[in-house]
C-alpha positions in Angstrom: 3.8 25.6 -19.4 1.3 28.7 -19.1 -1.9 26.6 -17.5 -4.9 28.2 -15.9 -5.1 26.8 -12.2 -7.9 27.0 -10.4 -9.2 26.0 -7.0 -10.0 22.2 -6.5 -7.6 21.1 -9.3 -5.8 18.2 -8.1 -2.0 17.7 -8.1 0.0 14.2 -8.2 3.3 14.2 -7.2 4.8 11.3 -8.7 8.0 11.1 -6.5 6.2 10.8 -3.0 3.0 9.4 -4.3 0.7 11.8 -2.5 -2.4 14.2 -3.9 -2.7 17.8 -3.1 -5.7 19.5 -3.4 -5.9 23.4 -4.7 -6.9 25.8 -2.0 -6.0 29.1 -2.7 -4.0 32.1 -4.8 -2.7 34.8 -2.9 0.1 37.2 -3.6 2.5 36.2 -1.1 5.1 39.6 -1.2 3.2 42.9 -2.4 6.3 45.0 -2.4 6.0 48.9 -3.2 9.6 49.5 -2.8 10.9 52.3 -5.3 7.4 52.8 -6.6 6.7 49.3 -8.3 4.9 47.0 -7.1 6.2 43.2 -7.6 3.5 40.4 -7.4 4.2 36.7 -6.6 1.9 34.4 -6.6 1.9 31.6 -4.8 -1.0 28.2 -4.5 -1.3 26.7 -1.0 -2.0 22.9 -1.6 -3.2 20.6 0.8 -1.4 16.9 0.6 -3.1 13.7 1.5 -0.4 14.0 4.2 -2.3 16.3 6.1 0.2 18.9 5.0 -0.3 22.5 3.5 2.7 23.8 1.7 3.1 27.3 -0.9 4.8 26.7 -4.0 5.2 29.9 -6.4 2.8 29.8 -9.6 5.9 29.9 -11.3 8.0 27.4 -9.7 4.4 25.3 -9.8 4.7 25.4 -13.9 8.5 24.6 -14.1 7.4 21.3 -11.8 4.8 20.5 -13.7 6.8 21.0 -16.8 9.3 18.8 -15.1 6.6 16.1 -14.8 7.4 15.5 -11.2 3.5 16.6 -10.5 0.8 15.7 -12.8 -2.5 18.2 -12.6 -6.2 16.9 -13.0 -8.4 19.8 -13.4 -11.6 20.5 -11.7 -14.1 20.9 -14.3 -14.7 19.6 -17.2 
C-alpha cells in the first residue's frame, strides 16, 4: 500500500481498540556514512491511551496492508 499520510489522519487499531491521531514526519536516522545518505521516515501517533509511539512509514503501510490499523483521512 503506497498512501499519502498526512497530519491529522486518524488511525484505528483494530486489535487494541484505540485511535491515534497523526502528529508528525520526521526522518528519524539521517545517516551520511560512506557518502550516502539513508532516510527513514518515521509518523509519531498519539493513542487515545495517552501514549505517543514511532512507527516507520514503511512498517505503517505493511500494518495497514495487514488490516490490523484502519486509516480515516483528514480531508476530504
Amino acid at each position: 500500500m503506497e498512501c499519502d499520510l498526512e497530519i491529522g489522519d486518524i488511525v484505528y487499531d483494530i486489535e487494541s481498540k484505540e485511535f491515534g491521531i497523526l502528529l508528525e514526519r520526521s526522518n528519524q536516522h539521517p545517516n551520511e556514512d560512506l557518502g550516502e545518505i539513508y532516510v527513514v521516515w518515521a509518523w509519531k501517533i498519539y493513542w487515545t491511551n495517552g501514549t505517543c509511539h514511532y512507527y516507520t512509514e514503511g512498517g505503517l503501510f505493511r500494518i495497514v496492508d495487514s488490516e490490523r490499523f484502519l486509516i480515516f483521512r483528514s480531508r476530504s
